[in-house]
MMTF fields as JSON, N, C-alpha, C and O atoms, coordinates in Angstrom:
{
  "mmtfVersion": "1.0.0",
  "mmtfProducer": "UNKNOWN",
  "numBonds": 355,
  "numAtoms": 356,
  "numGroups": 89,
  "numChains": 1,
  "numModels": 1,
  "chainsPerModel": [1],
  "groupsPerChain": [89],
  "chainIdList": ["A"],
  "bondAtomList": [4, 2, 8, 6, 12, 10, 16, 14, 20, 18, 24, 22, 28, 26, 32, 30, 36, 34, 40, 38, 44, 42, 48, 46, 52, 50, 56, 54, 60, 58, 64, 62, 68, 66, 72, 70, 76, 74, 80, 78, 84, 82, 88, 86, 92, 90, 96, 94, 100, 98, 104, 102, 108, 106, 112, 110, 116, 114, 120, 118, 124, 122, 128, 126, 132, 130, 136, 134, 140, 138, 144, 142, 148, 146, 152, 150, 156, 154, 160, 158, 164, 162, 168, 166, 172, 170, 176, 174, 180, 178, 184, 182, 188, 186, 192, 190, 196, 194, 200, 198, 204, 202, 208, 206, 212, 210, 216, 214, 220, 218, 224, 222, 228, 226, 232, 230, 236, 234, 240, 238, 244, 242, 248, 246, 252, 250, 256, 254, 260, 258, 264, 262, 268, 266, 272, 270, 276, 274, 280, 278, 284, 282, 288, 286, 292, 290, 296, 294, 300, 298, 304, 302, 308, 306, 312, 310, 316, 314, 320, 318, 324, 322, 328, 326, 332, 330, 336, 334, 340, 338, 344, 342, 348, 346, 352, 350],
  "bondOrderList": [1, 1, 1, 1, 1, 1, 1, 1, 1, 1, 1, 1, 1, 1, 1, 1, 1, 1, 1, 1, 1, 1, 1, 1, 1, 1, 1, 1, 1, 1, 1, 1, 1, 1, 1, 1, 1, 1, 1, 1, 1, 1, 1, 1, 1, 1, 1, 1, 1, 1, 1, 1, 1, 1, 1, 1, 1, 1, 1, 1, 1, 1, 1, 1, 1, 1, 1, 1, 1, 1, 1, 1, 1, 1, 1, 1, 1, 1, 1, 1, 1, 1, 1, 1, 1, 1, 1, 1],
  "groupList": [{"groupName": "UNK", "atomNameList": ["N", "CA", "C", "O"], "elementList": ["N", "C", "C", "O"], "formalChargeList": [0, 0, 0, 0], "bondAtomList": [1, 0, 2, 1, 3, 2], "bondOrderList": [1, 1, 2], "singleLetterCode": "X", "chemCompType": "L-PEPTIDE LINKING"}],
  "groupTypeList": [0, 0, 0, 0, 0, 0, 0, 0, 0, 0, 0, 0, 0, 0, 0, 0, 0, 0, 0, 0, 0, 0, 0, 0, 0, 0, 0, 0, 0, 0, 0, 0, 0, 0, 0, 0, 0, 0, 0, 0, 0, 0, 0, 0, 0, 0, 0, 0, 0, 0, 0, 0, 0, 0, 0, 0, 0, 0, 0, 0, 0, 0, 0, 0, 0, 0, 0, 0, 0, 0, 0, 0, 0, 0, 0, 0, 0, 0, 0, 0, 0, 0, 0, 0, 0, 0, 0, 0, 0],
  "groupIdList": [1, 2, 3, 4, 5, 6, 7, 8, 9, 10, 11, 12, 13, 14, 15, 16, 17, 18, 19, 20, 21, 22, 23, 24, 25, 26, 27, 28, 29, 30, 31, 32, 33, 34, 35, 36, 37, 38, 39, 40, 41, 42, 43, 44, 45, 46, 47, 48, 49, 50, 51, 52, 53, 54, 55, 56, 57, 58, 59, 60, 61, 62, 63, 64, 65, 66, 67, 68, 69, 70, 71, 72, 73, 74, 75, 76, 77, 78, 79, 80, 81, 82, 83, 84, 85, 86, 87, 88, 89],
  "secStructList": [7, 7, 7, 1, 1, 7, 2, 2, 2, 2, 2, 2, 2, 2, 2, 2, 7, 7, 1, 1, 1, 7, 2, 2, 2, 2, 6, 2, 2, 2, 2, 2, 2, 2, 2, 6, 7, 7, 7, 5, 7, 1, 5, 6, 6, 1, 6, 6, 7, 5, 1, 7, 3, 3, 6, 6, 6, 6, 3, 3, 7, 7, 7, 7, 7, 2, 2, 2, 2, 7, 7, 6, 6, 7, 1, 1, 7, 7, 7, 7, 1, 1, 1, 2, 2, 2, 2, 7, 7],
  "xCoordList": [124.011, 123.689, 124.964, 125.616, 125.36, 126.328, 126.053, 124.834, 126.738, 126.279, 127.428, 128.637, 126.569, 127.663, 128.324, 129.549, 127.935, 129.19, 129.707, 129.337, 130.942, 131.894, 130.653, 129.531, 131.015, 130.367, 130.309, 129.245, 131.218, 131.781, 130.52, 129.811, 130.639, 129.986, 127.949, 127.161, 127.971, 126.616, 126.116, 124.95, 126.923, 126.737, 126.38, 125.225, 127.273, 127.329, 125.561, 124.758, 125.2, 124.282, 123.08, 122.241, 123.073, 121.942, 121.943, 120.875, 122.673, 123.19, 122.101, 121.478, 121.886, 121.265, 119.64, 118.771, 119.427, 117.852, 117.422, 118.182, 116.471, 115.578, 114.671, 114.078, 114.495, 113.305, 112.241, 111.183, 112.474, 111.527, 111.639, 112.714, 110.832, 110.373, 110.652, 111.047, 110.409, 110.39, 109.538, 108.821, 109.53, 108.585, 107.365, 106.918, 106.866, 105.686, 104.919, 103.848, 105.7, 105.207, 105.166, 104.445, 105.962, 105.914, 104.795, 104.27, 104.43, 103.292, 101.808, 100.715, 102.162, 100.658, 100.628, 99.634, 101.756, 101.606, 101.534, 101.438, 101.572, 101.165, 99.557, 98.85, 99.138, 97.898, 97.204, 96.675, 97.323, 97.04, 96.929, 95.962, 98.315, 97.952, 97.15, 96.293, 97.087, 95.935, 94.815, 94.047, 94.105, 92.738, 93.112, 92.186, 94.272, 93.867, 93.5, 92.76, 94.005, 94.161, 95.382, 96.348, 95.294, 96.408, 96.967, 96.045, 97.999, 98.557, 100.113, 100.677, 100.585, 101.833, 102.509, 101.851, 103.641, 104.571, 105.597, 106.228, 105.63, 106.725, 106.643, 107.483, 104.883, 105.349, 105.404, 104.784, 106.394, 106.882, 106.353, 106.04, 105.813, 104.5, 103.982, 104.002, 103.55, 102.121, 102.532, 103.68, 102.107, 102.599, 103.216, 102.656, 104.193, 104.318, 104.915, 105.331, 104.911, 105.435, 104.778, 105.338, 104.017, 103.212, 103.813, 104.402, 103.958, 104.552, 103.013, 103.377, 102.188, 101.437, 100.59, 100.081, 100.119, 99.126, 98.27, 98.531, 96.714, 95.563, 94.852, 93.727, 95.615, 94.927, 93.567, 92.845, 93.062, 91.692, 90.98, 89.976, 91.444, 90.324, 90.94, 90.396, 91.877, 92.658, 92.907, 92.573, 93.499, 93.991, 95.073, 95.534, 95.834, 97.547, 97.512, 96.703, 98.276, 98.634, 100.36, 101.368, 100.082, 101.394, 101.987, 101.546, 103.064, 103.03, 104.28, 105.328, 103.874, 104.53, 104.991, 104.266, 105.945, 106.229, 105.948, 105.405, 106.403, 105.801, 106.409, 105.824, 107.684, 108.133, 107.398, 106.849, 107.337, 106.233, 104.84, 104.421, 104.012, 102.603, 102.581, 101.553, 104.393, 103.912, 102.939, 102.734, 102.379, 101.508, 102.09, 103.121, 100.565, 100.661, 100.948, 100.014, 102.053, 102.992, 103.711, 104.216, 103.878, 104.675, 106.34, 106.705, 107.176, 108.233, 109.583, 110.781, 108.857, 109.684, 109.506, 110.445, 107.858, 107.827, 108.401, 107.63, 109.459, 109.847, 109.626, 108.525, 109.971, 110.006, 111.42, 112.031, 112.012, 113.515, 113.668, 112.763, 115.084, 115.396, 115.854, 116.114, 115.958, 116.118, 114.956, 114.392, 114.504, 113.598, 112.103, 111.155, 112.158, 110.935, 109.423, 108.422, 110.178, 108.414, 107.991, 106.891, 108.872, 108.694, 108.072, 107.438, 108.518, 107.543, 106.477, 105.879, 106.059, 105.116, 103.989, 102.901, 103.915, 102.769, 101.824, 100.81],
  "yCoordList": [96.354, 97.654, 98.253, 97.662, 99.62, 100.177, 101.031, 101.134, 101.791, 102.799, 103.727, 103.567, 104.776, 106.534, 106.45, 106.562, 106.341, 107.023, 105.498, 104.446, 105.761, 105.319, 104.151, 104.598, 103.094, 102.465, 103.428, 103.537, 104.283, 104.786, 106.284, 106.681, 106.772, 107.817, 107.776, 108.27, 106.863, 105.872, 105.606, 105.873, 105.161, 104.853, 105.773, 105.841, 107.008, 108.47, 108.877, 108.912, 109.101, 109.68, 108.945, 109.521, 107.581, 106.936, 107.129, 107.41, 107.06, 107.909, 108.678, 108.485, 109.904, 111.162, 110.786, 111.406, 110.164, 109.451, 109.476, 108.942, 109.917, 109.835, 109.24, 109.303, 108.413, 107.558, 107.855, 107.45, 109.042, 109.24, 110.781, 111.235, 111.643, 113.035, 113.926, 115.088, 113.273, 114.024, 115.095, 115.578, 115.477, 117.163, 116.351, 116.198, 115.931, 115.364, 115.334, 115.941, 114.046, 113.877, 114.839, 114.804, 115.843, 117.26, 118.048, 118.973, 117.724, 118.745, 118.065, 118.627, 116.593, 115.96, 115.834, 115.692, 115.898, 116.406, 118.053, 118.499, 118.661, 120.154, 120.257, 121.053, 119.812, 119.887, 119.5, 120.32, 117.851, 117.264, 118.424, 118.814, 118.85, 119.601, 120.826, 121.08, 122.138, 123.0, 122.683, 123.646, 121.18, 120.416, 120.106, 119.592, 120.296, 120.481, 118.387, 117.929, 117.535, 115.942, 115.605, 115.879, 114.875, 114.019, 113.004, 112.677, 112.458, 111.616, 110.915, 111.319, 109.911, 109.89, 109.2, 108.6, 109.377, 109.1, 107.529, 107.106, 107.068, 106.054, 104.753, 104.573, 104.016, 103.63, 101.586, 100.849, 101.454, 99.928, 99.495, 99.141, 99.195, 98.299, 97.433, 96.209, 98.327, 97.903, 97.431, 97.76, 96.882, 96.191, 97.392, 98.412, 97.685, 98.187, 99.71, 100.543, 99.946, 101.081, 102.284, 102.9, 102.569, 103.53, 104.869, 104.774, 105.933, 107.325, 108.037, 109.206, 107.962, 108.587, 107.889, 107.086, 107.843, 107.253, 107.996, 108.593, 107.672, 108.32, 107.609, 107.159, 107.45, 105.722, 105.835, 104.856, 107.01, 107.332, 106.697, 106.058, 106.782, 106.709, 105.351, 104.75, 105.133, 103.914, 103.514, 102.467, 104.445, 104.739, 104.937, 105.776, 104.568, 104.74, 105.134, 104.637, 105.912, 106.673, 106.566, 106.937, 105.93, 105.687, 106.67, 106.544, 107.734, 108.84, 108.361, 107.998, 108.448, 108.26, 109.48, 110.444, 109.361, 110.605, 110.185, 109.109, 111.228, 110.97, 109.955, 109.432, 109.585, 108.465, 107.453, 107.05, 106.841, 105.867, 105.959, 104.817, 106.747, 107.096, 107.504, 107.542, 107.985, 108.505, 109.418, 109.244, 110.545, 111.375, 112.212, 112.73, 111.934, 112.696, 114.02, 114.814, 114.434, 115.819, 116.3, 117.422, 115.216, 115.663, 115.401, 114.538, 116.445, 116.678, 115.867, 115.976, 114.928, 114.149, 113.158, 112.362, 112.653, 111.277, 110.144, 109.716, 109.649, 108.835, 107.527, 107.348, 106.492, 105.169, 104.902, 105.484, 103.861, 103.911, 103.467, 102.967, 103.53, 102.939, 101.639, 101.145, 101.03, 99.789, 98.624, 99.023, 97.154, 96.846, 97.548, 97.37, 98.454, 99.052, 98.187, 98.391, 96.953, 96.121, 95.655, 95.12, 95.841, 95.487, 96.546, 96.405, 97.71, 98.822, 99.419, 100.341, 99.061, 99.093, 98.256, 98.621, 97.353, 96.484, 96.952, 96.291],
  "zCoordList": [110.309, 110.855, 111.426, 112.287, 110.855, 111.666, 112.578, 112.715, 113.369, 114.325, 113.925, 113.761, 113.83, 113.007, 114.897, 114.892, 115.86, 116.798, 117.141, 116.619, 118.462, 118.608, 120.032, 120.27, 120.592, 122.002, 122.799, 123.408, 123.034, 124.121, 124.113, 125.038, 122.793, 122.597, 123.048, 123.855, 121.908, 121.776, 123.539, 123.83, 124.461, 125.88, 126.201, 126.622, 126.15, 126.666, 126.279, 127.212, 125.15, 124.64, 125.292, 125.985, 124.998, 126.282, 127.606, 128.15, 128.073, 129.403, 129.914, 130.958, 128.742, 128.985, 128.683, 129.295, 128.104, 127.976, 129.242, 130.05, 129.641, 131.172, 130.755, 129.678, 131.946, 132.423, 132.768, 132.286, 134.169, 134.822, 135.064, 134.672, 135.587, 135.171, 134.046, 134.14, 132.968, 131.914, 131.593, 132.47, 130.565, 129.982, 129.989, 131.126, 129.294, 129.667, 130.306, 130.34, 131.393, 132.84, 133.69, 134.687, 133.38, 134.638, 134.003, 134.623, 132.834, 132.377, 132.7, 132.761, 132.896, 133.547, 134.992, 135.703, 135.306, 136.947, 137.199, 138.342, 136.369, 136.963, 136.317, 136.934, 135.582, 135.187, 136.611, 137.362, 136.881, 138.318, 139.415, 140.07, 139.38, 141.006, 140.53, 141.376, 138.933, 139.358, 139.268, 139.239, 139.176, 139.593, 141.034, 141.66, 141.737, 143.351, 143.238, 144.108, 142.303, 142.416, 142.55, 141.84, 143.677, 145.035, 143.988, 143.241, 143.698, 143.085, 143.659, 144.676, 142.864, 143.612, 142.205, 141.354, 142.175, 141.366, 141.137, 142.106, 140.293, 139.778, 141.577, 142.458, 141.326, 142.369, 141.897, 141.131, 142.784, 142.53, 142.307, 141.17, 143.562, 144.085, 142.894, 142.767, 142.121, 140.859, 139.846, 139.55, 139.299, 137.355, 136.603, 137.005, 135.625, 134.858, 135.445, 134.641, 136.77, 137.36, 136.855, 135.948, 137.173, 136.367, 136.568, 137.644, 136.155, 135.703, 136.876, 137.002, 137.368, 137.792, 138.327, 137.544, 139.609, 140.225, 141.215, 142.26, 140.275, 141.266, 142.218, 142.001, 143.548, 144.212, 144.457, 144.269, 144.895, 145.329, 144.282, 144.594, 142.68, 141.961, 141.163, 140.236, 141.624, 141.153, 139.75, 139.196, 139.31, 138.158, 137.9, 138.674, 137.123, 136.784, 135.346, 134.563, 135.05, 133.886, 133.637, 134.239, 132.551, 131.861, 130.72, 129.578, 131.02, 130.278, 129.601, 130.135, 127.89, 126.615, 125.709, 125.466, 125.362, 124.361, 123.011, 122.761, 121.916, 120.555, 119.817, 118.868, 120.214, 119.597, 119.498, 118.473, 120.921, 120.584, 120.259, 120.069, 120.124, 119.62, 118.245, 117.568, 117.605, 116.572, 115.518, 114.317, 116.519, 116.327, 114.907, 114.478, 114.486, 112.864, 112.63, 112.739, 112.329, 112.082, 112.991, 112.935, 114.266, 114.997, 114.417, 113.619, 115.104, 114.297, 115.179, 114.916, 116.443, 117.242, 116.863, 116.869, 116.225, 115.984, 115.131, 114.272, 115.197, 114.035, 113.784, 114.306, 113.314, 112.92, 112.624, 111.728, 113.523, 113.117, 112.172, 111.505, 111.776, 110.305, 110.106, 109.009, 111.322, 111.239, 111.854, 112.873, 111.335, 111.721, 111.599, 112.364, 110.345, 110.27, 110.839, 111.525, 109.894, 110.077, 111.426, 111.563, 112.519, 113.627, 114.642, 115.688, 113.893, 114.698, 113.9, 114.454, 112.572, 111.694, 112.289, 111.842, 113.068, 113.248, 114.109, 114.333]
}
């Protein structure tokens, strides 16, 4: 496997990958607050760090983008090109 950029570049570009408040997640937390529902965000504490937490109702929501769900015709979703069969399963 090669990589088209340089380490240095490749670093750079992950770099910019966010973790935490992404488009997504700011669009399921504004949904949350105009239902006027209390939540709290990215908390340690719990397994798996959840992206959203409703403690009242004790629920955690883990917010994914299309990469990994791969939604049919979405134009973000891909399958990398390497190790296909490993994300095929």
């Amino acid at each position: 496997m090669t990589d088209r950029c340089s380490k240095f570049v490749r670093s750079q570009m992950m770099a910019r990958v966010r973790e935490k408040n992404t488009a997504p997640e700011q669009a399921a937390r504004n949904a949350l607050r105009r239902l006027r529902i209390g939540f709290q965000v990215h908390r340690d504490d719990l397994p798996g760090t959840p992206d959203i937490t409703l403690m009242r109702r004790r629920v955690a929501i883990f917010v994914h983008g299309c990469f990994w769900h791969g939604h049919a015709g979405c134009r973000y979703a891909a399958i990398p090109a390497t190790r296909r069969r490993f994300y095929l399963r």
